[in-house]
C-alpha positions as CSV (number, residue, x, y, z in Angstrom):
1,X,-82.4,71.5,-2.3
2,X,-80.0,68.4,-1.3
3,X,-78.9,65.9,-3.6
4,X,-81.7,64.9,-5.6
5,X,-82.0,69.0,-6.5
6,X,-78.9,69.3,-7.8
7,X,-78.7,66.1,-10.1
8,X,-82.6,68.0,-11.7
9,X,-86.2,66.4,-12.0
10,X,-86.1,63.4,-13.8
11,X,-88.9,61.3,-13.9
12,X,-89.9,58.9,-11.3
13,X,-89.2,55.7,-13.4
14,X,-86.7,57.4,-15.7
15,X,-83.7,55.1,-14.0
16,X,-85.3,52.3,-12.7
17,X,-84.3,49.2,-14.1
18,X,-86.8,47.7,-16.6
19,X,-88.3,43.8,-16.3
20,X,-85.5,43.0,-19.0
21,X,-82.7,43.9,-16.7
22,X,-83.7,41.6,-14.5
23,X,-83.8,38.7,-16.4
24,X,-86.8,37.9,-18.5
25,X,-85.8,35.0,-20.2
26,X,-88.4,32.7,-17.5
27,X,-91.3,35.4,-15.4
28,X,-90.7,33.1,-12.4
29,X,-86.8,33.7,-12.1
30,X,-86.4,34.9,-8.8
31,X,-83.8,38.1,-9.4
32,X,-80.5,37.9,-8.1
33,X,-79.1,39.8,-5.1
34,X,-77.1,42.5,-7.2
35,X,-80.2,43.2,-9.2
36,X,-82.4,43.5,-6.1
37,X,-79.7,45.8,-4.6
38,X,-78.8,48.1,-7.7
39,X,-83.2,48.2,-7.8
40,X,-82.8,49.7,-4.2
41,X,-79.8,52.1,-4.7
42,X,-81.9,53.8,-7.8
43,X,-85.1,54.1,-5.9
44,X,-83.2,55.4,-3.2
45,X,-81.6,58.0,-5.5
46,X,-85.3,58.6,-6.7
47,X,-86.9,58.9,-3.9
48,X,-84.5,60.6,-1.2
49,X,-86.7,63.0,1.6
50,X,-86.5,66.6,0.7
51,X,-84.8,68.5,2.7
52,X,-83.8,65.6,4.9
53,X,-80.7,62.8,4.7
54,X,-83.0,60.2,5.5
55,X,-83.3,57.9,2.1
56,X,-85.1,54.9,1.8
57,X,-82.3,52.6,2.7
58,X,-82.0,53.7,6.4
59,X,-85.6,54.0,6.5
60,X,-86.1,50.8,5.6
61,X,-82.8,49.5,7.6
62,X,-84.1,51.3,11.0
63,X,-87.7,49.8,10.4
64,X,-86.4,46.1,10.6
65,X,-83.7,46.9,13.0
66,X,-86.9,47.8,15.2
67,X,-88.6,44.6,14.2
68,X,-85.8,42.3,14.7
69,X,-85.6,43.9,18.1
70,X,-88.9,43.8,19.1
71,X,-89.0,39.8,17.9
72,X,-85.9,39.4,19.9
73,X,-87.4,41.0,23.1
74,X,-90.6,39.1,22.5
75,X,-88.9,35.9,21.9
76,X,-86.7,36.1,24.8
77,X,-89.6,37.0,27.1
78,X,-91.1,33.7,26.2
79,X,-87.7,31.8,26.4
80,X,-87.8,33.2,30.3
81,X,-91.5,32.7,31.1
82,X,-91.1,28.9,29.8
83,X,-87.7,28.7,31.8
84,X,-89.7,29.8,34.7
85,X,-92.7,27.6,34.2
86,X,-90.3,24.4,33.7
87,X,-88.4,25.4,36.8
88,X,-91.5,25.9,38.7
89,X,-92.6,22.2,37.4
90,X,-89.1,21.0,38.2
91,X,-89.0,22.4,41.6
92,X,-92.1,21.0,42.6
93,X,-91.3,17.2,41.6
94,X,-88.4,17.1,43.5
95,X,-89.7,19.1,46.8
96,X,-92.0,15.8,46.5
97,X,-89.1,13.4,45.9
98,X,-87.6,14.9,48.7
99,X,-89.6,14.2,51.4
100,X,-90.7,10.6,49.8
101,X,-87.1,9.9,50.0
102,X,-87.0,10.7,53.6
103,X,-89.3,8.4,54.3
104,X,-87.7,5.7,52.5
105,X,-84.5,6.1,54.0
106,X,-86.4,5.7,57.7
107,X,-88.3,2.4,56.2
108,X,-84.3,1.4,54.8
109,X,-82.8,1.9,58.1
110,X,-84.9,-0.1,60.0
111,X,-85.2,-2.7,57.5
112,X,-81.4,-3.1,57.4
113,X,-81.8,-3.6,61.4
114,X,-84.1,-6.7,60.7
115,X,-82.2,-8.3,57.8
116,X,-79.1,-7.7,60.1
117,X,-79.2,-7.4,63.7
118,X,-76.2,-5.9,65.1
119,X,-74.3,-7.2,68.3
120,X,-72.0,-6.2,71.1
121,X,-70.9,-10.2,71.5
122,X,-67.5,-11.2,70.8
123,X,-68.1,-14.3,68.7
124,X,-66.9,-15.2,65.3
125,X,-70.6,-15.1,63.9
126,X,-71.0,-11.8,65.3
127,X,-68.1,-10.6,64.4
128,X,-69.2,-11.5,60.4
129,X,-73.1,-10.7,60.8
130,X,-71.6,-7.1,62.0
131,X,-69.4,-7.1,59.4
132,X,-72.5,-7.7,56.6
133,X,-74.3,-4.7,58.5
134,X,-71.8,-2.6,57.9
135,X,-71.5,-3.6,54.6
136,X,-75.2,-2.7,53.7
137,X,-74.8,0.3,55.9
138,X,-72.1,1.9,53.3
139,X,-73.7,0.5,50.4
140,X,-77.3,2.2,51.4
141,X,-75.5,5.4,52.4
142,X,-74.2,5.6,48.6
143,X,-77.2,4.4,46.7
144,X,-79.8,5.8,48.6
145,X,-78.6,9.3,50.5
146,X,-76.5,10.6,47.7
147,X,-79.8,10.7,45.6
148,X,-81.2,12.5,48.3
149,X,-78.2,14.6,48.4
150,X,-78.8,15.3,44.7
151,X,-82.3,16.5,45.4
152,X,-81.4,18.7,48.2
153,X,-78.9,20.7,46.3
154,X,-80.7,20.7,42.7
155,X,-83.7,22.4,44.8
156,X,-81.7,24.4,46.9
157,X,-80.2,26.1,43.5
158,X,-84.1,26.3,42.0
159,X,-85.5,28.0,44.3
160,X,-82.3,30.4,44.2
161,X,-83.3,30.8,40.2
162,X,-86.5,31.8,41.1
163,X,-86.0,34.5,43.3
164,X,-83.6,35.9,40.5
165,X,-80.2,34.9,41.5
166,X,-78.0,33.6,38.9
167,X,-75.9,30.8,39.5
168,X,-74.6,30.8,36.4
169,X,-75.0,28.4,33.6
170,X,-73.4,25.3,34.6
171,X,-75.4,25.2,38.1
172,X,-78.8,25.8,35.9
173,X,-78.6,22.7,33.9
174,X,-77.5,20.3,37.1
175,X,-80.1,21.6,38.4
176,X,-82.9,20.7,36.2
177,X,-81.0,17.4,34.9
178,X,-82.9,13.9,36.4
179,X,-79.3,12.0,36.2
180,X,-77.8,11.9,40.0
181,X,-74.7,14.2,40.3
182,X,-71.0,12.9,40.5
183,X,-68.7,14.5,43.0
184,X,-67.3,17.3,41.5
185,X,-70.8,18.4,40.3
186,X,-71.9,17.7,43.8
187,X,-69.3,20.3,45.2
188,X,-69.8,22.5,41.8
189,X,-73.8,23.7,43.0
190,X,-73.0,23.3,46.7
191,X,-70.5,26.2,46.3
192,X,-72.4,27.9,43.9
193,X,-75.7,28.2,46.4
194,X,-76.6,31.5,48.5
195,X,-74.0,32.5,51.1
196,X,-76.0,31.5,53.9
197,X,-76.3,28.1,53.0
198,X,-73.3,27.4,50.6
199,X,-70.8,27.1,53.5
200,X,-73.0,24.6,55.2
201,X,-73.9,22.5,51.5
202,X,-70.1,22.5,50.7
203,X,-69.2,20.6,54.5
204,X,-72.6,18.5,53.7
205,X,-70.9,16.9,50.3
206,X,-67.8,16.4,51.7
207,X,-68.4,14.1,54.6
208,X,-71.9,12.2,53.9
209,X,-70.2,9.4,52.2
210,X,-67.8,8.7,55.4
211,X,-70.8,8.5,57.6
212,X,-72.8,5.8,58.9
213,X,-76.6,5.3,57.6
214,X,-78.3,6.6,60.7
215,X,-75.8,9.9,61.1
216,X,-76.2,10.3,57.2
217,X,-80.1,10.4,57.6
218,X,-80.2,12.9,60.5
219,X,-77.8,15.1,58.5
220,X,-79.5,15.3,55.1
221,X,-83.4,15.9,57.1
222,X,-81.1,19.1,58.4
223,X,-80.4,19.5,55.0
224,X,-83.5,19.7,53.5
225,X,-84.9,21.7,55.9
226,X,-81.8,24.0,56.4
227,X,-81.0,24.5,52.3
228,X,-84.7,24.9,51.1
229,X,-87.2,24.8,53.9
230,X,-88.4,21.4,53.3
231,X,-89.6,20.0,56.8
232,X,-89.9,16.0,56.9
233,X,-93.1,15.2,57.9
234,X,-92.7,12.4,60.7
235,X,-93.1,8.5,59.8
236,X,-96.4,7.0,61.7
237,X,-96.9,3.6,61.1
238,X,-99.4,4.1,58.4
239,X,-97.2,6.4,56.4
240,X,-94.5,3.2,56.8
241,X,-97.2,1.1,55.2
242,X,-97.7,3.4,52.7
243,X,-94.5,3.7,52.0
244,X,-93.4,0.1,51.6
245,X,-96.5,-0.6,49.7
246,X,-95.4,2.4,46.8
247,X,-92.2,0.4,46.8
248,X,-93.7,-2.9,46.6
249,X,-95.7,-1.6,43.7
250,X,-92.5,-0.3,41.9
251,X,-90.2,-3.9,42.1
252,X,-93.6,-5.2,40.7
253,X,-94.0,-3.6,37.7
254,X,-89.8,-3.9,37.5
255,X,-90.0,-7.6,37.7
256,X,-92.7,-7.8,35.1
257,X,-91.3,-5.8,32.8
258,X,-88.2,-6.9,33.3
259,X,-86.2,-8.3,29.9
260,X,-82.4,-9.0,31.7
261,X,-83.0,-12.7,32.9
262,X,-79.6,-12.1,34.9
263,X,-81.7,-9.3,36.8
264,X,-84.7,-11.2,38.1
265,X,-83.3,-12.7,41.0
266,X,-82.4,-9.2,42.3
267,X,-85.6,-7.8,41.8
268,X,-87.7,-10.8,43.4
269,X,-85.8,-11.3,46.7
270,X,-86.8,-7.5,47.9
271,X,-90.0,-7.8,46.6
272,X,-90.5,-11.0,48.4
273,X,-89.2,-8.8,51.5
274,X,-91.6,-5.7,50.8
275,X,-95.0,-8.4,50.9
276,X,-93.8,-10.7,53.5
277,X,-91.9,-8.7,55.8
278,X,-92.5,-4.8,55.1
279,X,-89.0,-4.6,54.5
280,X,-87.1,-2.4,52.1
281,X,-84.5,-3.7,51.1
282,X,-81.5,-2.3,48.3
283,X,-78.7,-5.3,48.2
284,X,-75.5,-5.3,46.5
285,X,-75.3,-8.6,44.3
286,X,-72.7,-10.5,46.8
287,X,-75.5,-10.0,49.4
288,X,-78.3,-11.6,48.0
289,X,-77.4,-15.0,49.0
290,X,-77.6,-13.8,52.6
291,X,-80.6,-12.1,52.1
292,X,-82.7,-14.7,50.0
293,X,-80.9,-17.4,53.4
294,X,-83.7,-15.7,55.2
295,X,-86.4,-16.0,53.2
296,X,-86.9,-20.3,54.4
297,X,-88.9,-18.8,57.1
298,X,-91.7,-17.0,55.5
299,X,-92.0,-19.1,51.9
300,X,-93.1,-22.8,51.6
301,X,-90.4,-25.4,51.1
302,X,-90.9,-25.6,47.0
303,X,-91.5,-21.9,46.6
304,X,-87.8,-21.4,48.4
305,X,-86.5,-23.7,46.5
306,X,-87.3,-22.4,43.4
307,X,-86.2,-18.8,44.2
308,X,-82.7,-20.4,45.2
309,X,-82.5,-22.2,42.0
310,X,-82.9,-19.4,40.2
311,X,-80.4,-17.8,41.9
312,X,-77.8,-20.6,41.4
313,X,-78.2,-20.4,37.8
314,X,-78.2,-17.0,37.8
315,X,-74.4,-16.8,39.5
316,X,-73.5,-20.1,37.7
317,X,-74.4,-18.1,34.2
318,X,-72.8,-15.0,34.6
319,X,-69.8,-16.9,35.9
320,X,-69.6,-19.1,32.4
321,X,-71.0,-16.1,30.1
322,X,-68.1,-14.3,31.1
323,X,-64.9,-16.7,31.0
324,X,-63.1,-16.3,28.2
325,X,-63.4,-18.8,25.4
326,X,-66.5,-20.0,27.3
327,X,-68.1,-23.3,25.7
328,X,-71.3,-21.7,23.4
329,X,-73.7,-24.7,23.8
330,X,-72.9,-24.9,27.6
331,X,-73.9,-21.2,27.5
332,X,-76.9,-21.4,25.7
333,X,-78.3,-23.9,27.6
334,X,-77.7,-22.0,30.7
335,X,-79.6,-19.4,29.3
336,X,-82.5,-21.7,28.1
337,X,-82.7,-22.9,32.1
338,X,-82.6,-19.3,33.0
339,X,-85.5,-18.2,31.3
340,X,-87.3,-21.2,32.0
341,X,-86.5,-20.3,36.3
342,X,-87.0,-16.1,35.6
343,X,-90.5,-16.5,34.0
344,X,-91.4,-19.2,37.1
345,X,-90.0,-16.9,39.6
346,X,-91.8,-13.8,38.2
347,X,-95.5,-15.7,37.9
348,X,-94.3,-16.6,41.7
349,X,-93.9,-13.4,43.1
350,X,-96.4,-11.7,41.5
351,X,-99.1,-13.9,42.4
352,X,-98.0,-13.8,46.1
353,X,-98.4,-9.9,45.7
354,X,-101.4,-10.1,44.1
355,X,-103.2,-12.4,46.5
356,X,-102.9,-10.1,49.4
């Protein structure tokens, strides 16, 4: 019966294509694609099921449709558990960044009210030393409670993942990037978050940048604890040590491994804070002359004088680097003087946190 039936026995080889028809001119020719396929169609022909229209094609077709399946559900298993596991690892750093953050901000704050007392008086000094600490209010506000911001929300949306909510693609790769968010991704995860916090996150990014240091602080610890159930835990003075000490240890190994000679004098005046004040400190550049003012009091006559060299040549060579048809040799010798300062400035410092 069927099709092989009617067309008679013929013998199993009888139409198969001999080793000639394939090309026999070199044994290791690979055969080409229509050979390989009219091969197929005459064992198929051959060798078609009795009784039954399955023929060796769709046998063959189903049996890798299977595999390819089954590779493709094994291979997107593994794609998930990985996902998961680097989640899980991603999650995990920045619950820990999270609360070391906190505490920096708490060591900033009160740092900012030594560099920069704030006054009720009336007087023209006051007036500009309230001024400066509102300057370094705003400027800690941006650069140091938008990170935490970031954190906040790229956990928030983590943790979401991992209890199988999908916040769609976008939200998934903010979320596990280590580069800080701009605005619009800011608002992007906020509104993409679980009901229950999203309304909350969304009012968070809008207004943190327009509030002062201490208001911003208390608002993102509500944050944290409010978006993904990190508590703070509170800063005792040896946690403050520790704290300022981690930091210490970071503007070291910046300063020493620093290769920008224009970038020295920004690293050494907090780290002079950090050893001889326990001060955190995070200036903008036009503040560092008011900052490194302070200093006198706490370094010896020629080990101030040398920091404030430095930093005259520092603004003197960015000044002359950057004017347009700028006199070369002037500029090179600038440079040579800088490096000179930024290498005596670095032995400096780092021996003075050293010798503790």
């Amino acid at each position: 019966g069927g099709k092989g039936a009617a067309k008679g026995k013929k013998s199993a080889g009888s139409s198969l294509p001999q080793r000639d028809q394939v090309g026999d001119d070199d044994a290791s020719t690979l055969p080409s694609r229509g050979s390989i396929e009219e091969f197929l169609r005459v064992v198929d022909d051959e060798l078609e099921y009795t009784g039954d229209d399955v023929t060796l094609l769709h046998a063959l077709s189903s049996h890798f449709i299977h595999f390819a399946h089954s590779e493709h559900r094994e291979a997107l298993k593994q794609n998930l558990k990985a996902d998961a596991e680097a989640r899980r690892v991603r999650s995990e750093a920045l619950s820990q960044s999270v609360i070391k953050r906190a505490h920096q901000l708490s060591v900033y704050s009160k740092s900012l009210w030594i560099l920069i007392p704030k006054t009720e008086e009336e007087g023209d000094s006051d007036s500009e030393m309230n001024a400066t600490h509102s300057q370094l209010d705003r400027h800690l506000v941006r650069t140091a409670v938008l990170p935490q911001v970031d954190d906040i929300l790229k956990l928030s949306a983590l943790q979401a993942f991992g209890i199988g909510q999908d916040l769609g693609d976008e939200v998934s790769e903010l979320s596990k990037s280590t580069k800080s968010l701009t605005d619009k991704e800011r608002l992007t995860v906020a509104k993409a978050l679980p009901k229950d916090i999203s309304k909350s996150a969304v009012e968070l990014v809008g207004c943190i940048q327009k509030k002062g240091l201490e208001e911003a602080i208390i608002q993102v610890e509500d944050a944290s604890s409010e978006f993904c159930g990190k508590r703070i835990p509170k800063l005792d003075k040896k946690l403050e040590q520790k704290t300022v000490k981690e930091y210490q240890n970071e503007l070291l190994t910046s300063l020493n491994s620093n290769q920008v000679l224009t970038s020295t004098i920004a690293i050494a005046v907090p780290l002079i804070y950090a050893r001889k004040k326990d001060c955190m400190l995070n200036l903008p550049g036009k503040l560092l002359s008011f900052a490194l003012k302070q200093l006198s009091e706490v370094l010896e006559e020629d080990e101030y004088n040398l920091v404030e060299e430095l930093h005259k040549k520092t603004v003197q060579f960015i000044q002359r680097s950057s004017r347009k048809g700028a006199d070369a040799d002037e500029v090179s010798g600038l440079e040579l003087e800088l490096g000179t300062l930024s290498s005596s400035v670095t032995d400096l410092v780092s021996k003075m946190c050293i010798n503790e």
